[in-house]
GULUM-178610 format. One line per field, with one value per atom (N, C-alpha, C): residue in one letter; atom name; x, y, z. Coordinates in steps of 0.2 Angstrom, whole numbers, plus 5000, padded with zeros to 4 digits. Atoms other than C-alpha are relative to their C-alpha. Example, Ala and Ser with C-alpha at 12.3 -4.5 7.8 and 13.67 -1.06 7.14 Angstrom:
! GULUM-178610
rest	(A,A,A,S,S,S) .
atom	(N,CA,C,N,CA,C) .
xx	(5004,5062,5004,4996,5068,4996) .
yy	(4994,4978,5006,4994,4995,5005) .
zz	(5000,5039,5000,4999,5036,5003) .
END
This chain:
! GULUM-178610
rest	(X,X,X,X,X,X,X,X,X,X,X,X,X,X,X,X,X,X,X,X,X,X,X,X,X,X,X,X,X,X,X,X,X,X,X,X,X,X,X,X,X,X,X,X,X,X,X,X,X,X,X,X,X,X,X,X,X,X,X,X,X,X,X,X,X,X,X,X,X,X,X,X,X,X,X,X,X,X,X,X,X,X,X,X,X,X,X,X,X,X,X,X,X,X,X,X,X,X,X,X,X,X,X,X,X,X,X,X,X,X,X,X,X,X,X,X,X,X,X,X,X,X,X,X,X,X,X,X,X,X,X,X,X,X,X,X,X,X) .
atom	(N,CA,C,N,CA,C,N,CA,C,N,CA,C,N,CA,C,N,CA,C,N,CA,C,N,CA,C,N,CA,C,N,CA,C,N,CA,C,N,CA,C,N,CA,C,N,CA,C,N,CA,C,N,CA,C,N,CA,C,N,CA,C,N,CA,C,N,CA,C,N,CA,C,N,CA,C,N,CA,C,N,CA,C,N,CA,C,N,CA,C,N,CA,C,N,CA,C,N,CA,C,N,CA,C,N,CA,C,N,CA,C,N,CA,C,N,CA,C,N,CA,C,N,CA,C,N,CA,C,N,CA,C,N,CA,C,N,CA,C,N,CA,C,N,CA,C,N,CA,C,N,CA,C,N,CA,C,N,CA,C) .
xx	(5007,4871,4995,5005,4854,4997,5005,4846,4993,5007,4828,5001,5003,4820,4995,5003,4814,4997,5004,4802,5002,4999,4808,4996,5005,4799,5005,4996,4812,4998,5003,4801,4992,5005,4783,4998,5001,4777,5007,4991,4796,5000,5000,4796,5007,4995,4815,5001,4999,4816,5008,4994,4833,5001,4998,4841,5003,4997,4843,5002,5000,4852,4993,5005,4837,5002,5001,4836,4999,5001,4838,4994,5007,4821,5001,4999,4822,4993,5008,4807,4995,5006,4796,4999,5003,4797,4998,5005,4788,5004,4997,4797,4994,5006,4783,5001,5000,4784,4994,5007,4772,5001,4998,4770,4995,5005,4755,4998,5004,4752,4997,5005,4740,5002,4998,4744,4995,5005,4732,5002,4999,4735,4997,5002,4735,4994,5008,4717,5004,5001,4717,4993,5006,4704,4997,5002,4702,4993) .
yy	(5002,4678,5002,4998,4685,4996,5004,4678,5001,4998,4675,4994,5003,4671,4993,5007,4652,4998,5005,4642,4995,5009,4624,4996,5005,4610,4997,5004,4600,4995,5007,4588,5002,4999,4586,5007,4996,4604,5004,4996,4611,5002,4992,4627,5002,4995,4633,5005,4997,4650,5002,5000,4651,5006,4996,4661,4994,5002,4652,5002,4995,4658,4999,4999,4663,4995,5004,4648,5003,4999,4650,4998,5003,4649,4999,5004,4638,5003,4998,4641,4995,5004,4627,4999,4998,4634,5005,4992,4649,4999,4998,4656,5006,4995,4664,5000,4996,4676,4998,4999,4673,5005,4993,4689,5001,5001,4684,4993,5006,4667,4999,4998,4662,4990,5008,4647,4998,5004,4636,4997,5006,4629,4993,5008,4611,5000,5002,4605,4992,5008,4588,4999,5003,4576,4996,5005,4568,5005) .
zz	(5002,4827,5005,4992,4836,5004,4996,4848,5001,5000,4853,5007,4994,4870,4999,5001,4871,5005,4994,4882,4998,5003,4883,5006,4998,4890,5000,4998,4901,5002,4995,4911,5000,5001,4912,5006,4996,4922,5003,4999,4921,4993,5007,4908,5001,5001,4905,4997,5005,4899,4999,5004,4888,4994,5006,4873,4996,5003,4858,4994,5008,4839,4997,5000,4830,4993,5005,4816,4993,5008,4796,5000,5003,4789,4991,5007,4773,4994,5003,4759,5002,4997,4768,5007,4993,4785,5001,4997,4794,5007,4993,4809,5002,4998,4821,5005,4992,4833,5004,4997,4849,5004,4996,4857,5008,4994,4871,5001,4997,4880,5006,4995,4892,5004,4995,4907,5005,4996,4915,5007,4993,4934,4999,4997,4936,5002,4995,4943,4999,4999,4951,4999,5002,4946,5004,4996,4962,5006) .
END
């Protein structure tokens, strides 16, 4: 089965990147590629 590259969210500001099978898409799901995202540093509010 293929794979595809994952970002998981294990703990609040803990990003795992992983390999998981690439999921059957049914007729009422959308499988979408992101190809660019963009990450913001923490600010403290004190």
């Amino acid at each position: 089965m293929p794979k595809m590259k994952t970002a998981v969210f294990v703990a609040p500001g803990r990003i795992v990147l992983d390999e998981k099978p690439i999921p059957d898409v049914g007729p009422l799901n959308a499988l979408v590629r992101i190809t660019t995202t963009t990450s913001a540093a923490p600010t403290s509010t004190s």
